[in-house]
N, C-alpha and C positions, 0 to 999 in steps of 0.2 A: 461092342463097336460104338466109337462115341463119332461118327460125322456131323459136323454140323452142318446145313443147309438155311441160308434167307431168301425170303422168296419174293423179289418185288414190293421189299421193307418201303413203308414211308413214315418221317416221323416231322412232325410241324410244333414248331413253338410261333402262336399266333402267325405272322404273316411269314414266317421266314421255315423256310423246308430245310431242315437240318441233315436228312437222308432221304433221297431224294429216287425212290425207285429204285432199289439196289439187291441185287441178288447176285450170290457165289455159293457158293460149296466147298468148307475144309474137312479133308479127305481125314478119313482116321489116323491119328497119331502126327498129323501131319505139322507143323510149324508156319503160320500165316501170319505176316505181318501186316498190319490196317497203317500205311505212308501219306501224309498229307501235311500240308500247312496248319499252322490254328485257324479253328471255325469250320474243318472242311467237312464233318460230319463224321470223325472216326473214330473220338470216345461216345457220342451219341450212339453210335452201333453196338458198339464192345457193351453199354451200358443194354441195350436194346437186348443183345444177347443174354447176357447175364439176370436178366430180371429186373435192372434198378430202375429203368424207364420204357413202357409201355410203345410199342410201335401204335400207329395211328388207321397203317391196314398194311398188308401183308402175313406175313407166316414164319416163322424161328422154329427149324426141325433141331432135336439132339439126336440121335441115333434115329429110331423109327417112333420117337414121340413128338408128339408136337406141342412145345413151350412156351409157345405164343404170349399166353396170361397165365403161367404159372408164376409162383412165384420166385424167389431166388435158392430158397431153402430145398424147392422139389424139384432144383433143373440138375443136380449131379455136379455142380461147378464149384473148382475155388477159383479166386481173386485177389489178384496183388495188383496195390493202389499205385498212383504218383508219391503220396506222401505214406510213411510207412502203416501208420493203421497199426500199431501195436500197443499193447498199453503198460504205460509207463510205470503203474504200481504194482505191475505185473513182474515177476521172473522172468528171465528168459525162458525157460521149463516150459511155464505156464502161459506163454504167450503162444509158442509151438502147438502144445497140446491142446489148445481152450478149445478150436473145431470139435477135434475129439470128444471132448467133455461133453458140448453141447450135445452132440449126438451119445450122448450117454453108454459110449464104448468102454469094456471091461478094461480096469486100469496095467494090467499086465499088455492090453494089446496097446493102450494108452504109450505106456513104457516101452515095447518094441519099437513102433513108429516115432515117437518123438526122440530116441536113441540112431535111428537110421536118418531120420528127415537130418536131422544133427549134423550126420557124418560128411553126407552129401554135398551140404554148406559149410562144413569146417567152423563149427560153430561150437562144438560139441563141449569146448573147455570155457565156456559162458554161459550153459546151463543158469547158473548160481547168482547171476548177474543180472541186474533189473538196468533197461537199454540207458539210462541216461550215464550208465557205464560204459557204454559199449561209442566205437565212429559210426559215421553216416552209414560207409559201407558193411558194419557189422548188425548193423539193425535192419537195414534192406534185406542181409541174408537171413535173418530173423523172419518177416514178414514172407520170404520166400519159404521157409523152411515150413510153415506153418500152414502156408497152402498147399504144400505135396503131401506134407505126415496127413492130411484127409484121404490122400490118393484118390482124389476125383479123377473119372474119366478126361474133365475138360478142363485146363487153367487159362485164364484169363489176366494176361498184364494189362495195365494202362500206366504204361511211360514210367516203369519202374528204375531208372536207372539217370530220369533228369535232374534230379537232387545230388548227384554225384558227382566231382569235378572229374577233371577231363584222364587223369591217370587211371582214376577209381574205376571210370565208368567202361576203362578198354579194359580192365582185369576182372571185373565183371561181368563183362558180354561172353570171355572165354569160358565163364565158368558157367554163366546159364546154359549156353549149347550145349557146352558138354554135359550139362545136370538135365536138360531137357532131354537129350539124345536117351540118357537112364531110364530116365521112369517113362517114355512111353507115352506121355497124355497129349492130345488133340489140344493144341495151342496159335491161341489168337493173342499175338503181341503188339500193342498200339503205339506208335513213336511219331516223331515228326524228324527224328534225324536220319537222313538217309544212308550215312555208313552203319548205323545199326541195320536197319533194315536189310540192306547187302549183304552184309557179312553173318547173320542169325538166320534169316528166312529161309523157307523151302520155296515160297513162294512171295509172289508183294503184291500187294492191293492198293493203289495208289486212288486217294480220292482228292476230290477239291470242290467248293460248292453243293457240299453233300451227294455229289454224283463216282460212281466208282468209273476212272478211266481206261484202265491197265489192271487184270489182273495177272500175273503170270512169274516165270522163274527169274530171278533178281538182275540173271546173265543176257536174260531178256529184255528185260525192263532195262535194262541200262543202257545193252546195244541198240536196240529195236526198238524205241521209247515209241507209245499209240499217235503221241501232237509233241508239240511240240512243247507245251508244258510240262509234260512227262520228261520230256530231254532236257528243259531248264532248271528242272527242281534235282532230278537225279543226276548225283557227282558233282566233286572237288575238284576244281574247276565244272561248271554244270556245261552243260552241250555250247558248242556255240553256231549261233546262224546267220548267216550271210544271204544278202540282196541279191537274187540271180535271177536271167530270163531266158527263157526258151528259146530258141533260133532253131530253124531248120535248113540243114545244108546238104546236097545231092540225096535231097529224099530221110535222111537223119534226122532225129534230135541232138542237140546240143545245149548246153546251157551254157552263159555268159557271166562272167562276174569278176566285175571292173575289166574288162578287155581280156578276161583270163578263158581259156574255151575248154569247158570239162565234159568228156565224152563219155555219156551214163553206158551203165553195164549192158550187155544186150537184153536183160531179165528185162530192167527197165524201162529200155529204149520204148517199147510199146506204149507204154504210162506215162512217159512223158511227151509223149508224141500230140496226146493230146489239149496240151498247154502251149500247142507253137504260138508264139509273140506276147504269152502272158508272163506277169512274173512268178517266181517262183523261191521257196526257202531254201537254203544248204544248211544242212547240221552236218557236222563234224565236232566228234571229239578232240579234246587238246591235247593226249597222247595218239591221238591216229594221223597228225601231220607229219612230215617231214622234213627238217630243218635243215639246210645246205649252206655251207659259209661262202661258197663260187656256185655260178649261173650253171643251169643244165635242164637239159630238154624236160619239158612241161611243166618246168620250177615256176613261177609268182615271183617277182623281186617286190619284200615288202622292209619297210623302217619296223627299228625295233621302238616302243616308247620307255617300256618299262624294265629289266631284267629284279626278277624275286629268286634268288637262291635259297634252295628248301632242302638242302642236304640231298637225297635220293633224287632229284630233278631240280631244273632249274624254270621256271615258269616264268616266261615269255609274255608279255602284252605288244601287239603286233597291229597295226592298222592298213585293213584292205578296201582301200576308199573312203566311202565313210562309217563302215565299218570295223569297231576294235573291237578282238578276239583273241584268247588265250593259245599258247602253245608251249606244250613238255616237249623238252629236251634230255640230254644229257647233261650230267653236272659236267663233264668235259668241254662240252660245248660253249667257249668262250665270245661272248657277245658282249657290247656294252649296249650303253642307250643310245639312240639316232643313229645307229650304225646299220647297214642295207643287210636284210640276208632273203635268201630266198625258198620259199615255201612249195612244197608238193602235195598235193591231196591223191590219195587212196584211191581211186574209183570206186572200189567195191565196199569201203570205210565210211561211205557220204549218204545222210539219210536225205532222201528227198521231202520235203511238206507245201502243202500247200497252202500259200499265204492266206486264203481267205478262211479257209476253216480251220487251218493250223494242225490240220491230219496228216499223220506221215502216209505217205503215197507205198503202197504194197504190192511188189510184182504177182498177176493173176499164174500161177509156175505151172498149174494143170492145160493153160491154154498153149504151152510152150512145149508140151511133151508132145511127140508125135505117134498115132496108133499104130 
């Protein structure tokens, strides 16, 4: 069993807290990705994990050991780098196998694993090939291939796939899932891009400021973001949010935005009740609106500024007072610029936050059940 467990990690370079009090748990076999900006503290961790830099106080469990200060050579882990870490006067063969070597494994089991590791990455007819032979993308599957032939319980990425242009890097993500899905190993992968993170994760770890904000299922984190930072960083087009305030009318909440009146779901009703006369955030995503080309009941009339045709959607820049906000459409949906259309929001689509702390507002649903 390879869980990994951090327990209330912190790690400081002089004045600045890099990991910032952080603890999770990736479950065995599990696929966890570390999501943030640069600087946010989430190759500090993966490093923290791995051995290469020392936490400052806290605790690093692998299975039911505790790795705290060991070293990297006695936690069970392979590692693939940003940049590939292979060495150049090396074979391909030999670059595969060298883990092996070091651990002074019988060259027949040498020869199985670097044979399979091979296969897995489709690499197997570059054996014979020393990398400055080889593209970007065929050295990366190298530097991959050479972490699993160990078959450690835990691998370790950090940002393997940003060296790759943009085709490379979507024909590769399909292949690490499905190569990860294989072998089974307890996996912490670190990116800062968040369709990788979506589309690989079991789970996502969003940080920022060395502090972890969201950890949770990708479908989660996307829909249900924790603040609203979570909702700005995660998706293409990221969340968009709108100026609204509280009203209460024959004993209801209501929110207000630009003269528009959106009646929160009955979950909510309660949670927002308590914000009558203050303001208040709307998230909404840019496929959860609804686009009308004629007026209808609950619809918004707003100017279009921009139209971006993107083949599968057409992406809409839209301004609702003063503020401007994305909206996916259909490519059918014919609009130009300054032309009026009218908008629908979701009720049950619409993340409520609150401006001052920037926390998405969470209906209490036990208090709503009846005994």
């Amino acid at each position: 069993m390879a869980e990994i467990r951090v327990e209330n990690a912190i790690k400081r370079f002089g004045k600045v807290t890099a990991v910032d009090d952080v603890s999770l748990t990736v479950n065995d076999q599990e696929f966890v990705v570390l999501l943030g900006p640069s600087g946010c503290g989430k190759t500090t961790l993966l490093r923290a994990i791995a051995g290469l830099g020392m936490v400052d106080s806290g605790r690093i469990m692998i299975g039911t050991r505790d790795v705290t200060y060991l070293p990297p050579k006695d936690r069970g882990i392979s590692m693939v780098f940003q940049s590939y870490a292979i060495f150049p006067h090396m074979k391909v063969y030999d670059n595969v196998a060298f883990g092996l070597q070091m651990k002074r494994a019988p060259k027949a089991e040498i020869e199985e694993r670097v044979q399979q590791a091979s296969k897995l990455l489709h690499i197997e007819e570059y054996l014979d090939r020393y990398p400055g032979q080889l593209s970007g993308g065929q050295r990366q599957r190298v530097a991959v291939a050479r972490a699993i032939a160990v078959r450690s319980e835990v691998l370790l990425m950090d940002e393997p796939l940003s060296n790759l242009d943009a085709l490379l890097r979507l024909e590769m993500r399909a292949e690490l899932k499905r190569l990860l899905a294989e072998i089974s190993a307890t996996t912490i992968y670190v990116t800062h891009d968040q369709i990788e993170a979506l589309s690989m994760g079991d789970r996502i770890a969003v940080m920022r400021n060395g502090k972890l904000l969201q950890f949770d299922s990708p479908m989660k984190v996307y829909d249900v973001p924790a603040d609203r930072f979570v909702g700005g960083f995660i998706g293409s087009p990221p969340m968009n949010f709108l100026e609204g305030q509280v009203q209460r009318q024959n004993g209801s909440a209501r929110v207000v935005v630009n003269d528009h009146v959106l009646t929160p779901t009955p979950e909510m009703a309660p949670v927002l009740a308590g914000y009558d006369g203050k303001p208040i955030v709307v998230g909404i995503r840019a496929e959860n609106m609804e686009a009308l080309a004629e007026p209808a009941p609950d619809a918004l009339r707003v100017k279009v500024l921009v139209v971006e045709p993107l083949g599968s959607q057409n992406l809409l820049t839209i301004q609702i007072g003063h503020n401007v906000i994305k909206v996916s459409t259909h490519p059918d949906f014919h609009v130009a610029p300054n032309q009026d259309i009218w908008i629908r929001f979701p009720i049950d689509k619409i993340r409520w936050i609150d401006r001052e702390t920037g926390k998405t507002l969470i209906p209490d649903l036990e208090k709503l059940v009846t005994p």
